[in-house]
Backbone as CSV, one residue per row, in Angstrom:
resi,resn,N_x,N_y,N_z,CA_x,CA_y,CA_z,C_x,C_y,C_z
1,UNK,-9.950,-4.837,9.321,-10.033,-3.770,8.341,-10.298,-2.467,9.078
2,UNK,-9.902,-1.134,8.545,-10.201,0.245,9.342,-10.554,0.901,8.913
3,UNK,-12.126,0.581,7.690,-12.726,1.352,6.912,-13.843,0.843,6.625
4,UNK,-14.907,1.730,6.290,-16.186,1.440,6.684,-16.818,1.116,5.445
5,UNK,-16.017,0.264,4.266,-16.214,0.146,3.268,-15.062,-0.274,2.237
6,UNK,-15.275,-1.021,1.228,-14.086,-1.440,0.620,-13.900,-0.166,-0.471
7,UNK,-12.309,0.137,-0.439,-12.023,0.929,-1.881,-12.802,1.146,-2.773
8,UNK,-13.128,1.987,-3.213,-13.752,2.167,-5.141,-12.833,1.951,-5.939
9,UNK,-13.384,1.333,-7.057,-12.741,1.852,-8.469,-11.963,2.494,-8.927
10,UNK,-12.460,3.956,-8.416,-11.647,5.511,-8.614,-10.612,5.393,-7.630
11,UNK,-10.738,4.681,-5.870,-9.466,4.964,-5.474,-8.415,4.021,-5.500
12,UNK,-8.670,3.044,-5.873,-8.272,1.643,-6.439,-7.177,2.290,-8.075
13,UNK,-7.692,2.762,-8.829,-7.450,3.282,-9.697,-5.786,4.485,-9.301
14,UNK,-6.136,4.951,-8.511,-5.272,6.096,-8.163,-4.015,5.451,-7.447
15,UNK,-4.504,4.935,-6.680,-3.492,4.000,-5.720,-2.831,3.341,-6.304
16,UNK,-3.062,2.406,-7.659,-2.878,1.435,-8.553,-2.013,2.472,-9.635
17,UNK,-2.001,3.895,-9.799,-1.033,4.170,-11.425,0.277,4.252,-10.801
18,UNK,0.911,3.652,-9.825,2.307,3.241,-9.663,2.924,2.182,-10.056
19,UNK,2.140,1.067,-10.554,2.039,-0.226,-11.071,2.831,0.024,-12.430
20,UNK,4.124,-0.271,-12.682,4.390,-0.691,-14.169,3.853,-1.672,-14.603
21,UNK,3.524,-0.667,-16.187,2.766,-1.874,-17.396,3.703,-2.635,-18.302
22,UNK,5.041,-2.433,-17.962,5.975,-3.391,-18.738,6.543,-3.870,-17.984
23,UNK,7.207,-4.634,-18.299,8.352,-5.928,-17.436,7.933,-6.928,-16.981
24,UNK,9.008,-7.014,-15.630,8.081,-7.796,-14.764,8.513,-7.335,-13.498
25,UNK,7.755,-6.445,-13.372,7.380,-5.926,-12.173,7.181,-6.558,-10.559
26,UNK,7.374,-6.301,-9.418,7.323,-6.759,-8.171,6.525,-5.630,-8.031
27,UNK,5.270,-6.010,-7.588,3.965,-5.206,-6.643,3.805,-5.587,-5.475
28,UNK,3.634,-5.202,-4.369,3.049,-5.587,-3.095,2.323,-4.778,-2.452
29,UNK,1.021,-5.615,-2.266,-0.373,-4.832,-1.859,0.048,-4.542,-0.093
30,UNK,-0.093,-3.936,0.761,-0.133,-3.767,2.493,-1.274,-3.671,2.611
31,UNK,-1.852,-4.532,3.255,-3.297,-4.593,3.964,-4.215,-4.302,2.843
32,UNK,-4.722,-5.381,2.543,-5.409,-5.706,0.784,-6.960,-5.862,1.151
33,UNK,-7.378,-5.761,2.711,-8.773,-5.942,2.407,-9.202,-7.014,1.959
34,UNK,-10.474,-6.755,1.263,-11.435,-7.421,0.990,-10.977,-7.672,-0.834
35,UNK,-10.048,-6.829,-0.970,-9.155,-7.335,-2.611,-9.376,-6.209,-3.367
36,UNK,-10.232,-5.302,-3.389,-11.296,-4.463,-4.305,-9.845,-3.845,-4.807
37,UNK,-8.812,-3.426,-4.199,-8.007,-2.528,-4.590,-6.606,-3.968,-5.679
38,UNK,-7.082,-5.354,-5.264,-5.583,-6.005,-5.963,-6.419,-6.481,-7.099
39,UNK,-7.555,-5.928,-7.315,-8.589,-6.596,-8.466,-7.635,-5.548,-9.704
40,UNK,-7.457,-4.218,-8.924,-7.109,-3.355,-10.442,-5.985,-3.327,-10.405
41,UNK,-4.828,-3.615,-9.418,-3.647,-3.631,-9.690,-3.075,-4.944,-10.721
42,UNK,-4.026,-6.380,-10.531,-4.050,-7.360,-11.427,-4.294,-6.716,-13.041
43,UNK,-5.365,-5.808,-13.291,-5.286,-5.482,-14.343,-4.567,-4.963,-14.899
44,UNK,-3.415,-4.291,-14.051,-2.610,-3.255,-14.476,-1.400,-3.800,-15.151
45,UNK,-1.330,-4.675,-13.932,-0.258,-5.695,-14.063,0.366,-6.670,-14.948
46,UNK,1.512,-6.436,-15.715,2.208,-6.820,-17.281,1.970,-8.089,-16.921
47,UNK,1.658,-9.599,-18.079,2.068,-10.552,-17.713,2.856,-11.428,-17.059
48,UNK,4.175,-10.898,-16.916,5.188,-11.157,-16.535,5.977,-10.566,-14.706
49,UNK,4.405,-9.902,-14.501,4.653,-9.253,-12.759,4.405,-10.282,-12.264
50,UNK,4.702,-10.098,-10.940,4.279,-10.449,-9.687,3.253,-9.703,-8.586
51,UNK,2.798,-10.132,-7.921,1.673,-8.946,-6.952,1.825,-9.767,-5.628
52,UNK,1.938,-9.618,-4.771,2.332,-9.879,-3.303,1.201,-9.236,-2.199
53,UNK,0.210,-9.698,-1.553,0.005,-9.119,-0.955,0.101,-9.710,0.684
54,UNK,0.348,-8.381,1.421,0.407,-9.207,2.571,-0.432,-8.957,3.800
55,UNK,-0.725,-10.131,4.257,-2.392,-9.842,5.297,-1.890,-10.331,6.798
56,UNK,-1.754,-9.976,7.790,-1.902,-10.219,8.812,-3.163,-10.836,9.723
57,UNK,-4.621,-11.032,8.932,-5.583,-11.664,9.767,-5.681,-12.748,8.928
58,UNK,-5.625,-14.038,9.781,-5.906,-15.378,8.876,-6.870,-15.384,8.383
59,UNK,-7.973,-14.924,9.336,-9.445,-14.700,8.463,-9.310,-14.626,6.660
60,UNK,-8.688,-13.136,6.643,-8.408,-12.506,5.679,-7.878,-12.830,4.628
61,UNK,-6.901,-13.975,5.627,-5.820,-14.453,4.164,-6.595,-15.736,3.658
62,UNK,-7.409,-16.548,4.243,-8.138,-17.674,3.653,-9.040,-16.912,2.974
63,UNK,-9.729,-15.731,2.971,-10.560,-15.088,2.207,-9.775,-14.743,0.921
64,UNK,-8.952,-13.820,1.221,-8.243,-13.893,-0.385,-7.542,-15.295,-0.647
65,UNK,-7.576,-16.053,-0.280,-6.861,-16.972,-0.966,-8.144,-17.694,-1.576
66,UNK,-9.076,-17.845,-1.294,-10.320,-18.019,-1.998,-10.633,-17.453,-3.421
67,UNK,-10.871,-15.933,-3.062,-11.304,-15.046,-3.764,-10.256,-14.543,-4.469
68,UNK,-9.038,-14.777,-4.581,-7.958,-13.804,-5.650,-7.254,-14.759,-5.932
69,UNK,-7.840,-16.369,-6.559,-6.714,-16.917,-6.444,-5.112,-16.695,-7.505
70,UNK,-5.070,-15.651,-8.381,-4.004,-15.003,-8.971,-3.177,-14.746,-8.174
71,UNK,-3.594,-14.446,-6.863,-2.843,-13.249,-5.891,-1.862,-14.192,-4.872
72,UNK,-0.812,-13.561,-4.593,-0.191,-14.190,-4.149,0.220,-13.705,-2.720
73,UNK,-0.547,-14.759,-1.619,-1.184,-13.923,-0.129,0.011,-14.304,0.828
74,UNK,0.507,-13.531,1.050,1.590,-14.245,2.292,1.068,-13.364,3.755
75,UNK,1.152,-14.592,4.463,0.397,-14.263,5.851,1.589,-12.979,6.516
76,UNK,1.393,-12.348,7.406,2.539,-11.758,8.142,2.088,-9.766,8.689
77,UNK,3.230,-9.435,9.477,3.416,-7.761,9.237,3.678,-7.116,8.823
78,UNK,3.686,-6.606,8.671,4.145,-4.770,7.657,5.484,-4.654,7.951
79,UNK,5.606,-4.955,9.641,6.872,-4.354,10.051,7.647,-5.217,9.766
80,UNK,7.563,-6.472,9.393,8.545,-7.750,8.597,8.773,-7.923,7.459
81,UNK,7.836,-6.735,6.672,8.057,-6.746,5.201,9.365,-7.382,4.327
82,UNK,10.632,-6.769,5.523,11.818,-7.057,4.226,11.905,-8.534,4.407
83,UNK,11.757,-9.329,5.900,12.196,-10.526,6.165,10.623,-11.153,5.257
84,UNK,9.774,-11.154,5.193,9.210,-11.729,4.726,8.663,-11.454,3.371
85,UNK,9.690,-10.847,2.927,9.999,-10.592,0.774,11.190,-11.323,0.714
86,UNK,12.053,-11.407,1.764,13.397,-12.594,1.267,12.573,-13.398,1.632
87,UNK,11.891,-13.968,2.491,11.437,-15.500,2.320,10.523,-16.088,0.792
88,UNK,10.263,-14.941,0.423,9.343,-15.452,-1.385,10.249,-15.165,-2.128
89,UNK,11.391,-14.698,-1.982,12.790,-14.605,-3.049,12.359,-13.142,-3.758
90,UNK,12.188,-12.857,-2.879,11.864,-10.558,-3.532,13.299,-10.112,-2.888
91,UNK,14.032,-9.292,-3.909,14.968,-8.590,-3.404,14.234,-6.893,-3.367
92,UNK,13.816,-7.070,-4.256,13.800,-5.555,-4.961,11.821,-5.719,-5.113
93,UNK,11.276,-4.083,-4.843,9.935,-3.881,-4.901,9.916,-2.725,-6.217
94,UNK,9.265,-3.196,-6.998,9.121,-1.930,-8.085,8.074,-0.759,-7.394
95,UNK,6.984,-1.459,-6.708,5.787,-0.458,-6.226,5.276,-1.330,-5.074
96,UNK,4.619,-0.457,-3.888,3.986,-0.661,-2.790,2.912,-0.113,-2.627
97,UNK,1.533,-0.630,-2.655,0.315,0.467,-2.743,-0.131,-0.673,-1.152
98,UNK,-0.604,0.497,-0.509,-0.773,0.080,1.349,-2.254,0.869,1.510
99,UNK,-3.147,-0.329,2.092,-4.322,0.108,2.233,-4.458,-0.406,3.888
100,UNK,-3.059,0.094,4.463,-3.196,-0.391,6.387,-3.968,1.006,7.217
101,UNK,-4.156,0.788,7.759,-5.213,1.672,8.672,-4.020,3.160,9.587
102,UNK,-3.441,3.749,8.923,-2.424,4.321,9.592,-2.893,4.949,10.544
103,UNK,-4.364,5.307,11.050,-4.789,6.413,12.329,-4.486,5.498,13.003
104,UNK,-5.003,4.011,12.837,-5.073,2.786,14.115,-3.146,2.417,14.632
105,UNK,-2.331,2.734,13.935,-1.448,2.982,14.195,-0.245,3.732,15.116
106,UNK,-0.166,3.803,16.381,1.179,4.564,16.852,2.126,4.947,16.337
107,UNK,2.988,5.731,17.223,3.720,6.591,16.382,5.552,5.314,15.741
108,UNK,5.431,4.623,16.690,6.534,3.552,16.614,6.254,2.970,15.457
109,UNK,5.280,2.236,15.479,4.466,1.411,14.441,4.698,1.974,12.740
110,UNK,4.192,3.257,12.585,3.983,3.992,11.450,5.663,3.958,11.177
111,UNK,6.272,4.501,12.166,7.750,4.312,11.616,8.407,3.012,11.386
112,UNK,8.098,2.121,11.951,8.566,0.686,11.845,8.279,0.460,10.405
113,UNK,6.676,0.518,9.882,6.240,0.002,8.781,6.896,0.796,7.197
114,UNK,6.886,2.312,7.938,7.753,3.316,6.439,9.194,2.848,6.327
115,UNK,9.532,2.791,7.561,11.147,2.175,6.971,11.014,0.746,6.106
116,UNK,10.284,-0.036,6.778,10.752,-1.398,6.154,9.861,-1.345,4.527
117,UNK,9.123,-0.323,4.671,8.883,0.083,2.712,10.270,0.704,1.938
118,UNK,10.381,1.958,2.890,11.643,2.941,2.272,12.710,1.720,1.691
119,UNK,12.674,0.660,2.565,13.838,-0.420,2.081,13.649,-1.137,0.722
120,UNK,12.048,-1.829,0.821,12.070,-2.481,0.068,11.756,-1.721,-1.193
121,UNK,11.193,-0.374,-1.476,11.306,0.168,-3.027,12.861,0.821,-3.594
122,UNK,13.893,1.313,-2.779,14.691,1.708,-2.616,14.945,2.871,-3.563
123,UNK,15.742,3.682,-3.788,15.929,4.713,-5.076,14.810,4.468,-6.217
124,UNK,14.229,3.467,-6.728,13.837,3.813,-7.624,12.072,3.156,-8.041
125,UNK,11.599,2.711,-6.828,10.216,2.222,-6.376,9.128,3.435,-6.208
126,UNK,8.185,2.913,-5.835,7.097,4.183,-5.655,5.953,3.208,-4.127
127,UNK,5.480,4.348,-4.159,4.665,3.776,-2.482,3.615,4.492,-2.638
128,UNK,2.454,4.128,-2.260,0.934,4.977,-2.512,-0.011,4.360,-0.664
129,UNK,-0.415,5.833,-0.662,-1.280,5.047,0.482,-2.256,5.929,0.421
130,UNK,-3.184,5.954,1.171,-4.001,7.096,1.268,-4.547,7.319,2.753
131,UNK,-5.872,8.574,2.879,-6.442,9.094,3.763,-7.736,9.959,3.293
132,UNK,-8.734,9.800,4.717,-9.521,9.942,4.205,-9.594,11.627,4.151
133,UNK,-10.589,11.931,3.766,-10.471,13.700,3.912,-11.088,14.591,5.003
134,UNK,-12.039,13.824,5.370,-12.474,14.183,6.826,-11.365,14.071,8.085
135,UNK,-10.514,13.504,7.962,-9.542,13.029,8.899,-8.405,14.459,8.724
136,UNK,-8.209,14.878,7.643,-7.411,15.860,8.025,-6.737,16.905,8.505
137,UNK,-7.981,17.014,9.506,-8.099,18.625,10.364,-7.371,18.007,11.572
138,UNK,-7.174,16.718,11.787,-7.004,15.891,13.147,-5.422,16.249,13.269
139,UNK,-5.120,16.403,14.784,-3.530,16.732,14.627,-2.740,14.829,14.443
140,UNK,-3.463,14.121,14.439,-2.529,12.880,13.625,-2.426,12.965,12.376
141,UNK,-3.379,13.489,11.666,-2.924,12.967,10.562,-2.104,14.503,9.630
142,UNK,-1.511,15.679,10.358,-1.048,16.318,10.254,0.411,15.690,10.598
143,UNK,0.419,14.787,11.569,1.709,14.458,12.399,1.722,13.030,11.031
144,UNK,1.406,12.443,10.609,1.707,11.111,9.693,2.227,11.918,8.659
145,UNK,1.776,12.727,7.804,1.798,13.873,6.593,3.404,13.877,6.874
146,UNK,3.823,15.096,8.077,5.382,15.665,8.097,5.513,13.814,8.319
147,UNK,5.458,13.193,8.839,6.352,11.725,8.916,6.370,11.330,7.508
148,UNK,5.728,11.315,6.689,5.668,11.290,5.411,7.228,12.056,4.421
149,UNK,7.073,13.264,4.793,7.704,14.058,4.105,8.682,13.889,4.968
150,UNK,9.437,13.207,6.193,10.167,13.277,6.497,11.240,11.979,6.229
151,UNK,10.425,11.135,5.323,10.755,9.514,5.140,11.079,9.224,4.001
152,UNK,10.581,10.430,2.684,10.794,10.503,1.563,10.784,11.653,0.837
153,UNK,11.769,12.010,0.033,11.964,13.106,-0.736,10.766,13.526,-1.617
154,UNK,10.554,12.468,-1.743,9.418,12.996,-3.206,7.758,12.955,-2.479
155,UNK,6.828,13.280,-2.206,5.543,12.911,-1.305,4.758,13.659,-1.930
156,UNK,3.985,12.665,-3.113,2.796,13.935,-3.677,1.229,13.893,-3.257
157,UNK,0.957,14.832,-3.564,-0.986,14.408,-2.860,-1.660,14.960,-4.202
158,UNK,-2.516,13.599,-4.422,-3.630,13.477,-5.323,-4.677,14.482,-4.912
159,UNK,-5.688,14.580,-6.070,-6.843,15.313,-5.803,-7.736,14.570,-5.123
160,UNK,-8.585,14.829,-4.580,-9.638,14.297,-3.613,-10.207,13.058,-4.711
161,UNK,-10.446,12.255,-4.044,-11.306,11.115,-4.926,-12.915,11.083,-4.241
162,UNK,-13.484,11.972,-4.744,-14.774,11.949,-4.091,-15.909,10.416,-4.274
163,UNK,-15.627,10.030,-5.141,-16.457,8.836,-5.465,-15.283,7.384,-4.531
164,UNK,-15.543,7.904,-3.384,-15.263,6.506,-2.456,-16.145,7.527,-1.449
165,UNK,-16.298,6.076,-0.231,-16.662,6.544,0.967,-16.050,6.017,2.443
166,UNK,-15.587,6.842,2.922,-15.484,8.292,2.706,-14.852,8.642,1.480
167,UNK,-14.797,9.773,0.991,-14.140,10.508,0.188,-12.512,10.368,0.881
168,UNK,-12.299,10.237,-0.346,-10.371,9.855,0.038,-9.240,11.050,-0.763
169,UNK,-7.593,10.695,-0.851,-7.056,10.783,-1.443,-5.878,10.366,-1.494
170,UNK,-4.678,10.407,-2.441,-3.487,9.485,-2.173,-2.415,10.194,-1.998
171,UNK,-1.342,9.620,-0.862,-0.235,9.712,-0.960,0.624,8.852,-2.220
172,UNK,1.131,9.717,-3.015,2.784,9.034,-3.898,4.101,9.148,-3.509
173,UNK,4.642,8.573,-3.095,5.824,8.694,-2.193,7.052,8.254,-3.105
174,UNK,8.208,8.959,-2.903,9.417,8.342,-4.150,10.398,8.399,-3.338
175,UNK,11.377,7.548,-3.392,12.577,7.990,-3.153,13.382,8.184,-1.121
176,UNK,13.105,7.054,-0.657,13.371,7.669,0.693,14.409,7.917,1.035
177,UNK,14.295,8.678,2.053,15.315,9.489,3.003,15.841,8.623,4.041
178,UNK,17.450,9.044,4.098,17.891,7.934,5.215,18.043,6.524,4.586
């Protein structure tokens, strides 16, 4: 994990209003933690969705598979996303809310992982991630931001969510580029 604390409510909440409340929806959590954030996307979530999340530490994934047993944990990377959404029979992602550690990230990496999202929401998906707010004076996370806006047309920024800690806020991403 690359946070000194699990999600709140409030940013759980924010991250989570990309979630359609009708259909049946395809969700997939990126780096789900300790769950705090697939607790409210479950709520959000129409009867008839799906929620995917995917964990790369086994630790992690026997923990949620414990603790979420709704949730549906597939072991793996970020950067395998598409190969490992055809292996659970996902063509198509309605929404992607990603709680991966993007500072702990290189610059290869961050691009590896946005493309293989840009793929799986395609024209008409949504993508949420966030950052904290102390972090933003840093020239990375100035350099992730333009990678941001350079990966997708649409890239909005939420208001500060002061009730997490750190204090956070979200990227909404629509529509990628390329």
């Amino acid at each position: 994990m690359g946070a000194v604390a699990p999600s709140s409510a409030r940013l759980a909440a924010v991250l989570s209003s990309v979630v359609p409340r009708a259909g049946a929806p395809v969700v997939v959590e990126l780096g789900p933690g300790t769950g705090a954030v697939s607790a409210v996307i479950a709520q959000r979530l129409p009867a008839g969705g799906r929620h995917l999340a995917v964990e790369l530490d086994p630790a992690m994934v026997a923990y949620l598979r414990r603790t979420r047993p709704g949730l549906e944990v597939v072991p793996g990377d970020a950067r395998e996303l598409g190969k490992l959404l055809a292996e659970h029979g996902v063509d198509h992602v309605d929404a992607i809310i990603c709680g991966l550690p993007w500072a702990l990230f290189d610059d290869t990496v961050q691009s590896e992982v946005l493309a293989e999202i840009g793929r799986a929401i395609g024209d008409t998906g949504a993508f949420t991630t966030f950052a904290y707010v102390q972090g933003m004076a840093l020239p990375a996370a100035h350099r992730f931001r333009a990678k941001l806006r350079g990966a997708f047309e649409e890239v909005l920024v939420s208001s500060t969510v002061w009730r997490n800690v750190p204090p956070a806020f979200v990227y909404v991403c629509r529509r990628p580029l390329g």
